[in-house]
C-alpha positions as CSV (number, residue, x, y, z in Angstrom):
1,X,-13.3,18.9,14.8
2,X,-13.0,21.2,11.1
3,X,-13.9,19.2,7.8
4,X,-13.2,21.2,4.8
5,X,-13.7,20.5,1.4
6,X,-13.3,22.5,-1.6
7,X,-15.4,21.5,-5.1
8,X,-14.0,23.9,-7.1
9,X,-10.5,22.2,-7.1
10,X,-9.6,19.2,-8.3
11,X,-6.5,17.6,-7.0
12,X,-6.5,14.1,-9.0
13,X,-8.3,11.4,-9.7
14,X,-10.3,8.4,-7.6
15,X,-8.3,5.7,-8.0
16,X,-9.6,2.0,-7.9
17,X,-9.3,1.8,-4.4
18,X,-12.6,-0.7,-3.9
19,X,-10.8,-3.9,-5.4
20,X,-11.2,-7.3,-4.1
21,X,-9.7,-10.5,-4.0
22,X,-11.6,-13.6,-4.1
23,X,-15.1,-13.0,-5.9
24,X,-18.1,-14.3,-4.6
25,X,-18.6,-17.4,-6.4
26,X,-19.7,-21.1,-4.4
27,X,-18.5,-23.9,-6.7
28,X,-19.2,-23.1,-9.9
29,X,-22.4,-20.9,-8.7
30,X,-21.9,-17.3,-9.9
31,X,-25.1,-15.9,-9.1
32,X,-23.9,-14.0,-6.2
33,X,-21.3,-11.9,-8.8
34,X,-23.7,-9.0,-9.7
35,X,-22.6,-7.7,-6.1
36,X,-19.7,-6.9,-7.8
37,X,-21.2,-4.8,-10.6
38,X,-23.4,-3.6,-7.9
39,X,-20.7,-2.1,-6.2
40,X,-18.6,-1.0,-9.7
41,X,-16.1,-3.2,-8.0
42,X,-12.9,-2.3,-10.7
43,X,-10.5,-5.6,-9.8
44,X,-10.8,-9.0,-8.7
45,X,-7.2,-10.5,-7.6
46,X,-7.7,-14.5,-8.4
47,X,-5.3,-15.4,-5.7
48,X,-6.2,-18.7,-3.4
49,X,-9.0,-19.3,-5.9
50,X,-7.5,-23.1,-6.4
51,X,-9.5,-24.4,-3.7
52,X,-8.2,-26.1,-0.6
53,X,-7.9,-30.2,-0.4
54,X,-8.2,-31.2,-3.7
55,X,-10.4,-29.0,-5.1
56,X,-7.8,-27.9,-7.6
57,X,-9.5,-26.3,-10.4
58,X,-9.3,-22.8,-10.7
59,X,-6.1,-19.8,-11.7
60,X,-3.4,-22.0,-10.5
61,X,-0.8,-22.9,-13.1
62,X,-1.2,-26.8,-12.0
63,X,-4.6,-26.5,-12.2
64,X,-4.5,-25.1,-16.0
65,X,-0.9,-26.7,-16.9
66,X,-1.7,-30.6,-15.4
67,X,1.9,-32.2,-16.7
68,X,4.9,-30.0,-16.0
69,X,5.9,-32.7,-18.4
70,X,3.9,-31.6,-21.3
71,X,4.6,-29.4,-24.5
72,X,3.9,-26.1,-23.3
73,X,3.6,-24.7,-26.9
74,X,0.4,-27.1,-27.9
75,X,-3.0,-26.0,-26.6
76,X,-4.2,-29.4,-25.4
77,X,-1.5,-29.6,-22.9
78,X,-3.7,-26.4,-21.2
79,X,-6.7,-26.9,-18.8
80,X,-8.6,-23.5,-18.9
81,X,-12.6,-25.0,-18.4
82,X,-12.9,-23.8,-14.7
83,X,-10.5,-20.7,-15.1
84,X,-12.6,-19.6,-18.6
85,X,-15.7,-19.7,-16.5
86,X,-14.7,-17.4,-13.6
87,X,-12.6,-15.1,-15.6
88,X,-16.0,-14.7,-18.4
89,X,-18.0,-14.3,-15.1
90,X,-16.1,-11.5,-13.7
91,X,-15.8,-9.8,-16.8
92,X,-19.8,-9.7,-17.2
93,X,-19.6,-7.8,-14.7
94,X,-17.3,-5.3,-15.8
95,X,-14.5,-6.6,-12.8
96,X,-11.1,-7.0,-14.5
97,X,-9.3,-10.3,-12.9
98,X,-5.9,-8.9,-11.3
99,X,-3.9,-12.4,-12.0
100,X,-1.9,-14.1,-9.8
101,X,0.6,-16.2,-11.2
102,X,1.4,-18.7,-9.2
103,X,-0.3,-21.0,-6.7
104,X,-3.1,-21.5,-3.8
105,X,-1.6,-21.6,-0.1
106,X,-1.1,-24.2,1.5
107,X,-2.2,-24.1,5.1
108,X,-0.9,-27.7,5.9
109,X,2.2,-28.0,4.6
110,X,4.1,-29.0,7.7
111,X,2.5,-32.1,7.1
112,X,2.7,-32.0,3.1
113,X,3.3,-29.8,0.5
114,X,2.0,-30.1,-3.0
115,X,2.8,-27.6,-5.3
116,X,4.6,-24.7,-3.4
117,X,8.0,-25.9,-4.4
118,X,9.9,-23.6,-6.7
119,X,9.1,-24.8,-10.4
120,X,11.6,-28.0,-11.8
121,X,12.4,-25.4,-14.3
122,X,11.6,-21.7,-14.7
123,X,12.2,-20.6,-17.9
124,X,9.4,-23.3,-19.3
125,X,7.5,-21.9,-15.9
126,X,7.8,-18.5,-18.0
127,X,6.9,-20.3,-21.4
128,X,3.5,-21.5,-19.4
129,X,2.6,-18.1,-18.4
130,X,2.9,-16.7,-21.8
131,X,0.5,-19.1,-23.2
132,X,-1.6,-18.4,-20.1
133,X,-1.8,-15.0,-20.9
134,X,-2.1,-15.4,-25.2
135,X,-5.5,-17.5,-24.1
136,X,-7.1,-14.5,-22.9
137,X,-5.6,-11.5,-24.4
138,X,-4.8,-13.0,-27.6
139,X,-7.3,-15.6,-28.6
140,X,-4.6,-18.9,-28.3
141,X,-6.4,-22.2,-28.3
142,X,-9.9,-20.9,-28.6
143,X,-9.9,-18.4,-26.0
144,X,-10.4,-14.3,-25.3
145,X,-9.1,-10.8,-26.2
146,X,-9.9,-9.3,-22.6
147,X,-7.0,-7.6,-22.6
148,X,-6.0,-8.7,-18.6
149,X,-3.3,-5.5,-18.0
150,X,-2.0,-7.2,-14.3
151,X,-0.4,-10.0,-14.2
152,X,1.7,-10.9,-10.7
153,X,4.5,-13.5,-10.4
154,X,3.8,-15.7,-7.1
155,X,2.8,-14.5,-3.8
156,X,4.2,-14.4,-0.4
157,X,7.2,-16.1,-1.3
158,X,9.5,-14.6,1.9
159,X,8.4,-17.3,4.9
160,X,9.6,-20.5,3.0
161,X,13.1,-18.5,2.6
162,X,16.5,-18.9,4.5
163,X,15.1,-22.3,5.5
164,X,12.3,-21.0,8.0
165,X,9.5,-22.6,5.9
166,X,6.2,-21.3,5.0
167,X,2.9,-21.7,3.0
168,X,3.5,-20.2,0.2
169,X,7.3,-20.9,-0.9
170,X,9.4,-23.6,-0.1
171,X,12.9,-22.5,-1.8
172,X,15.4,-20.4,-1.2
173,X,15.1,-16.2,-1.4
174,X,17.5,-16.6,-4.2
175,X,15.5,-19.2,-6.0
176,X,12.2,-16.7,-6.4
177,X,14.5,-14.0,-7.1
178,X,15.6,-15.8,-10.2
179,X,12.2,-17.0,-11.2
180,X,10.9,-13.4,-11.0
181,X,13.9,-12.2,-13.1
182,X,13.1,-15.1,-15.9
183,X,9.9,-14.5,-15.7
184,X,9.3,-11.0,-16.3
185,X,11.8,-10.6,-18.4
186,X,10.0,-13.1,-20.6
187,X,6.7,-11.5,-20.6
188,X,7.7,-8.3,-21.0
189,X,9.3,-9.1,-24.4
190,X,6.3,-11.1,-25.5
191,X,3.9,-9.0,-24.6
192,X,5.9,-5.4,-24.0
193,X,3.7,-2.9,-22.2
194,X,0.2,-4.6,-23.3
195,X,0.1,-6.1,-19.8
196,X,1.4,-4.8,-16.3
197,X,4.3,-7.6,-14.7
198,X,5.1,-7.1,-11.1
199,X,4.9,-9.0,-7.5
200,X,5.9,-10.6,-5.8
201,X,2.8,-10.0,-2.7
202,X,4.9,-9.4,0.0
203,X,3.9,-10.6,3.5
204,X,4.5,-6.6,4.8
205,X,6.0,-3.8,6.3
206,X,4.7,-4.4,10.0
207,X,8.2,-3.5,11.1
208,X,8.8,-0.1,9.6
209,X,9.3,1.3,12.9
210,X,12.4,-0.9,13.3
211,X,14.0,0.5,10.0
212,X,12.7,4.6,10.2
213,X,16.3,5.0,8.0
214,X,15.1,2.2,4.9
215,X,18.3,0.6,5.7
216,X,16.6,-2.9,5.3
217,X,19.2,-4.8,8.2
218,X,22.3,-4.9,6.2
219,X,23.9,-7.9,6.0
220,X,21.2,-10.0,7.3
221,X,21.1,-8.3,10.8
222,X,17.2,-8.7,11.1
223,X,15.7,-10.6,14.4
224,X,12.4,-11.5,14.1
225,X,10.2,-12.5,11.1
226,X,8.9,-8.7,10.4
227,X,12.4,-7.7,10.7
228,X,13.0,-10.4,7.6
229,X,9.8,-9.0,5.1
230,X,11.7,-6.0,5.0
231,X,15.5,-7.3,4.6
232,X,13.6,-9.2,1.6
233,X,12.2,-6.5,0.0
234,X,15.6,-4.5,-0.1
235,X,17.5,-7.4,-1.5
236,X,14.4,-8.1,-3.7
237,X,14.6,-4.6,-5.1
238,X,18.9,-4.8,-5.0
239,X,19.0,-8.1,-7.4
240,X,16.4,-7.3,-9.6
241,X,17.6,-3.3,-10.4
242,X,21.4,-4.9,-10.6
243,X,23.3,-5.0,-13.9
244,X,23.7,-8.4,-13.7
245,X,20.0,-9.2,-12.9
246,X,18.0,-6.8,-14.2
247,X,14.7,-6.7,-14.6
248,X,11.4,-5.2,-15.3
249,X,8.7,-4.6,-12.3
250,X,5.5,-2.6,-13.8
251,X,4.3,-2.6,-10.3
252,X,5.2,-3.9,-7.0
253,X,2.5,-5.4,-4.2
254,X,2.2,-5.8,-0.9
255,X,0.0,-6.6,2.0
256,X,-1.1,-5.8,5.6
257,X,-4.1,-6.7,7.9
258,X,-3.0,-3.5,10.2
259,X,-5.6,-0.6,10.8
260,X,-5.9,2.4,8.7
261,X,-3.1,4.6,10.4
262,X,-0.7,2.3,10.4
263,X,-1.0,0.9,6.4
264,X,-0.8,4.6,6.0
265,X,3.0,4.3,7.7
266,X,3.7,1.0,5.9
267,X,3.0,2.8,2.7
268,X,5.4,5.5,3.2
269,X,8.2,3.6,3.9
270,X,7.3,1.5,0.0
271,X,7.4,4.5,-1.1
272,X,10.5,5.5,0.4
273,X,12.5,2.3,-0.3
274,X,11.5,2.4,-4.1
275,X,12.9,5.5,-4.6
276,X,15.6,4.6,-2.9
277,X,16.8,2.0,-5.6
278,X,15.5,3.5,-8.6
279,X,11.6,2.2,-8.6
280,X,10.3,5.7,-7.8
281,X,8.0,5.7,-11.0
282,X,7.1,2.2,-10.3
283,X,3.2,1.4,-9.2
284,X,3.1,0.0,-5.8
285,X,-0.7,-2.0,-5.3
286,X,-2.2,-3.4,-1.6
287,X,-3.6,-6.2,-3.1
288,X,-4.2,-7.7,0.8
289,X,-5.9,-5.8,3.2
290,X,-8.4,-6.3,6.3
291,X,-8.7,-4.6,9.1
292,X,-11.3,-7.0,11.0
293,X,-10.6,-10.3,9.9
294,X,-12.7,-11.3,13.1
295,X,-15.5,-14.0,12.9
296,X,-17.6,-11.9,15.2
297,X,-16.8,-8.3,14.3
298,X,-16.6,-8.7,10.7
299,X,-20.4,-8.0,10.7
300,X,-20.2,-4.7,12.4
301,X,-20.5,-0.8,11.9
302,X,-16.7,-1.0,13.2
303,X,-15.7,-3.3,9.9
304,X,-17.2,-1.0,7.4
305,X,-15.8,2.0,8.7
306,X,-11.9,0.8,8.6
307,X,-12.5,-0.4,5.5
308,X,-14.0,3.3,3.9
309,X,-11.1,4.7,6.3
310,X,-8.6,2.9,4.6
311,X,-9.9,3.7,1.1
312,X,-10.3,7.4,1.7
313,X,-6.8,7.6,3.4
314,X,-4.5,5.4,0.9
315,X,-6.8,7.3,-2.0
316,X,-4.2,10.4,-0.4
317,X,-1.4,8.5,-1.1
318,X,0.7,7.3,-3.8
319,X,-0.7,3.8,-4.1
320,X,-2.4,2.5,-7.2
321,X,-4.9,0.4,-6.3
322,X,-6.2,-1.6,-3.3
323,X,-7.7,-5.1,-3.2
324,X,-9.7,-6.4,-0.2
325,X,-9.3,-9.9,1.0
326,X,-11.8,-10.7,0.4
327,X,-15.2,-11.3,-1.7
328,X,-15.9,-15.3,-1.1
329,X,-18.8,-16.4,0.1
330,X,-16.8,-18.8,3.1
331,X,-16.2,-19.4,6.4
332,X,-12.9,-18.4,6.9
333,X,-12.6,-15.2,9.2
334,X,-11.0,-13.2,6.0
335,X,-14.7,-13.5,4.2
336,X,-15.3,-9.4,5.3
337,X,-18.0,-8.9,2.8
338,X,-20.9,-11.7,2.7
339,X,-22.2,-13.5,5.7
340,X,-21.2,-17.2,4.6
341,X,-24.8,-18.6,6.0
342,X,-27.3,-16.0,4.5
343,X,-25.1,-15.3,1.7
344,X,-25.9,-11.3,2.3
345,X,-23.9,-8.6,2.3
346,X,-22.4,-7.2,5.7
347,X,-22.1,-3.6,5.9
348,X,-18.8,-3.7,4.6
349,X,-20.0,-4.3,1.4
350,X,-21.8,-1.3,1.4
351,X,-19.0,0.9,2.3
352,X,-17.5,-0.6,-1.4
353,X,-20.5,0.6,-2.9
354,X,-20.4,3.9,-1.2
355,X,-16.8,5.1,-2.4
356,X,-17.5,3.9,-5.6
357,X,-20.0,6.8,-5.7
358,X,-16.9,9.1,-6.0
359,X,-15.5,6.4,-8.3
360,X,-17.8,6.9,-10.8
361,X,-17.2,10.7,-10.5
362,X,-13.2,10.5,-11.3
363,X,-12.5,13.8,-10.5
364,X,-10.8,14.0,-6.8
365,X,-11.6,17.4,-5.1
366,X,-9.5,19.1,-1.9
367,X,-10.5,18.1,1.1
368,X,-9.2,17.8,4.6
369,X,-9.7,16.6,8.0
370,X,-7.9,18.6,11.7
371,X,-8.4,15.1,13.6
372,X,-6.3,12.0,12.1
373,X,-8.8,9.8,13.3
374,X,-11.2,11.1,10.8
375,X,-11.1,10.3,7.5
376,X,-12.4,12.2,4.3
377,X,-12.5,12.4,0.9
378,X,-14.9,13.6,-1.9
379,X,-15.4,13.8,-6.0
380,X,-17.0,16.2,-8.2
381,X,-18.2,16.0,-11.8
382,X,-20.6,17.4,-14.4
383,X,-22.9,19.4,-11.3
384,X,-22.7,16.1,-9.1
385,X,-20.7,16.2,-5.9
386,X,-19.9,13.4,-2.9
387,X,-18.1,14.0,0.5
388,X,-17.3,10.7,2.2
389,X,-16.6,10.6,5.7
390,X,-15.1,7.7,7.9
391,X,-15.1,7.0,11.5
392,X,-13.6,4.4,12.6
393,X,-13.3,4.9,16.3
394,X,-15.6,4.1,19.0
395,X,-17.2,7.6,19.7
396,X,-19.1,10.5,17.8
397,X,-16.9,13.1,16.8
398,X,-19.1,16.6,16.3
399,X,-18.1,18.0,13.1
400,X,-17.8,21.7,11.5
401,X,-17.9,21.4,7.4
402,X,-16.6,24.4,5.5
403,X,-17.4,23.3,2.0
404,X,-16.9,25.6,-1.3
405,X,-18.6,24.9,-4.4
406,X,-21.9,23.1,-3.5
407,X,-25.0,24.0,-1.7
408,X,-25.9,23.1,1.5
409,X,-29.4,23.3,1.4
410,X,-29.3,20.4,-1.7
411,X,-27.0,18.1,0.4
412,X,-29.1,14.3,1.1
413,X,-27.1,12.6,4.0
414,X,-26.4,8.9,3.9
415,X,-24.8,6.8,6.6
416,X,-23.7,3.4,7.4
417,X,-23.9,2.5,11.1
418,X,-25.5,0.9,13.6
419,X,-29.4,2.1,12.4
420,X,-28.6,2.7,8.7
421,X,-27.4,0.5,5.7
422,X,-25.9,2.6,3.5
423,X,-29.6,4.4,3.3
424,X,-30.6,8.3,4.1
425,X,-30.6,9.6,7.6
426,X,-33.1,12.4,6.7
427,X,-30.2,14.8,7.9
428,X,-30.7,18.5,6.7
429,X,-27.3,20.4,6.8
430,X,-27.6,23.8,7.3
431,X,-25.5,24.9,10.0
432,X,-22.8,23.5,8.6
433,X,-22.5,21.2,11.9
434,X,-22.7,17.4,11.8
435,X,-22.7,14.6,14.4
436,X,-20.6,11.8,12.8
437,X,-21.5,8.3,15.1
438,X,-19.2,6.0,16.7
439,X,-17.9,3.2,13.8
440,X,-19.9,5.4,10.8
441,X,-19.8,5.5,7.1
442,X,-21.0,9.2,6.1
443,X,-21.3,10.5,2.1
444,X,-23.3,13.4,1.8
445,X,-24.3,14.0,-1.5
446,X,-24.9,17.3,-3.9
């Protein structure tokens, strides 16, 4: 297979495409958070940070707002110890919190739900956020100027709608559209475009090959629960871009656990819907993403290399940003980037670090790959130069680089695999030939 790359152009910039979710903090323990600097990790989205089975402390708005029944205009009515901790934490290490508005999942809700019912009233739901977000862009009741731009209204409402129940959202579709409208609306004119208001974390596009047309099942003519994601996010998209509904939406998110080449499908048809009701413009963010959310192969060469695949291939596209679920230190199978009994990165932590070296860089450069199932990408600034290379399938590919603008002989391999942690490989290019392993992370640098 042909690699090409060409130094001399630049076609854009790197975007932040090595976000997280969670960060990596145990209790109120943040030594593990220089990973994040580490890694020049841009975002941290603070979603399911509350803390499951009473160990309601952090982000949530019950855990900072207590009594729904409270003034929401007097400071003391606000809770912000926990949240003012991890937030000050993050921020130390240059990671911007990306935050959610809203509240932690609840996994057991067929048995009881707490605090995943629509708010008892939305426009003093609104009223909470904007004093959420004064604290810590504007100093209210003794807090920051950190200047948060992203701020996202709920997540995952769509499985609690139409009565079919769900973790995140029990009300009706109609019910979060109208909390999104009040919301937004609100924040936008206190705050205008000082911050970034979007949402609302959809569940997905896994059936975009059921609706190749963006129809969206008109008139409520979707079958299965895919089917449904999508139906919401035309009507979502109808209501708020209506006369009588309007609202703002800085930037819409999303998620998927698929593989690489088929987010990369998922993300055209966002695209294509947006435009398609007058959002064209509008951001779109995968703020929910992992491709081996396995106990046993989240440890493997195979993990990191979908995750630098997806990077290098949505960096191609129009998304803005990307955030990895996730960063905790934990047991649960979604944990993709510290091993929850060593507390040491996997290799997919390394494959952050690694596109951040074209991160740092800014300047995106041409490049191209003749086999789909090879991903590349590269940067280029003030005489320094990376190529990144994924594999993420389970043989070596040989590989032909035709590369303009750098020398050859000056190139220092680096690899992530089965015998390398993001270290050198001793490689000398000079045939222009390269053997790319099975499940590899490559960035040859100039």
């Amino acid at each position: 297979m042909k690699i090409t790359a060409d130094f001399t152009k630049i076609t854009g910039r790197i975007k932040p495409m090595h976000g997280v979710g969670q960060p990596p903090v145990l209790g109120i323990d943040d030594r593990f958070m220089h990973y994040l600097g580490e890694a020049g990790i841009p975002y941290s989205r603070l979603h399911d940070m509350g803390g499951p089975y009473g160990g309601f402390r952090f982000v949530d708005i019950p855990n900072i707002f207590r009594d729904f029944d409270a003034d929401e205009t007097l400071p003391e009515s606000y809770d912000f110890t926990f949240t003012d901790w991890l937030i000050t934490a993050l921020m130390k290490q240059g990671t911007e919190p990306f935050f959610r508005l809203g509240v932690t999942i609840e996994n057991a809700w067929q048995l009881k739900a707490y605090r995943i019912y629509p708010p008892a009233d939305f426009a003093k739901w609104a009223r909470i956020c904007e004093h959420i977000i004064r604290h810590y862009n504007e100093g209210w009741a003794n807090g920051f100027r950190y200047g948060i731009k992203y701020w996202e209204i709920w997540n995952e409402p769509e499985g609690g709608c139409d009565g079919k129940g769900g973790a995140m959202w029990l009300g009706t579709r109609e019910e979060y559209f109208r909390l999104y409208e009040i919301t937004a609306n609100h924040l936008k004119a206190c705050f205008g475009d000082s911050i970034k208001v979007g949402g609302y974390a959809s569940c997905g596009f896994y059936a975009v090959d059921d609706d190749p047309s963006c129809e969206g099942f008109p008139g409520g003519t979707y079958t299965n629960d895919f089917q449904y994601f999508l139906y919401y996010f035309h009507e979502f998209l109808k209501y708020i871009s209506s006369e009588e509904h309007k609202a703002p939406l800085d930037f819409y998110s999303w998620h998927t656990y698929s593989q690489p080449d088929e987010a990369l499908k998922m993300e055209d048809y966002c695209r294509r819907t947006m435009a398609k009701y007058g959002f064209g413009d509008t951001e779109d963010i995968l703020n929910e993403w992992n491709p081996t959310h396995d106990a046993i192969l989240r440890s493997t060469p195979m993990a990191a290399a979908r995750v630098l695949a997806m990077m290098l291939g949505m960096q191609k596209k129009p998304v803005g940003m990307l955030n990895f679920y996730d960063a905790r230190i934990g047991t649960s199978t979604y944990s993709g980037m510290f091993n929850p009994d060593t507390w040491r990165p996997y290799l997919t932590y390394y494959a952050f670090m690694m596109f951040n070296d074209a991160y740092k860089l800014k300047d995106e450069i041409e490049t191209a790959s003749d086999d789909d199932k090879i991903y590349v990408g590269g940067a280029a600034k003030d005489g320094k130069a990376v190529l990144l290379i994924a594999n993420p399938e389970n043989k070596s590919v040989k590989a032909e680089l035709t590369l303009s603008g750098v020398d050859f002989a000056a190139a220092e391999v680096l690899m992530i695999d089965a015998s390398h942690q993001y270290t050198p490989t001793g490689i000398r290019i000079t045939d222009g030939k390269l053997t790319i392993p099975a499940h590899s992370c490559v960035e040859i640098r100039f």
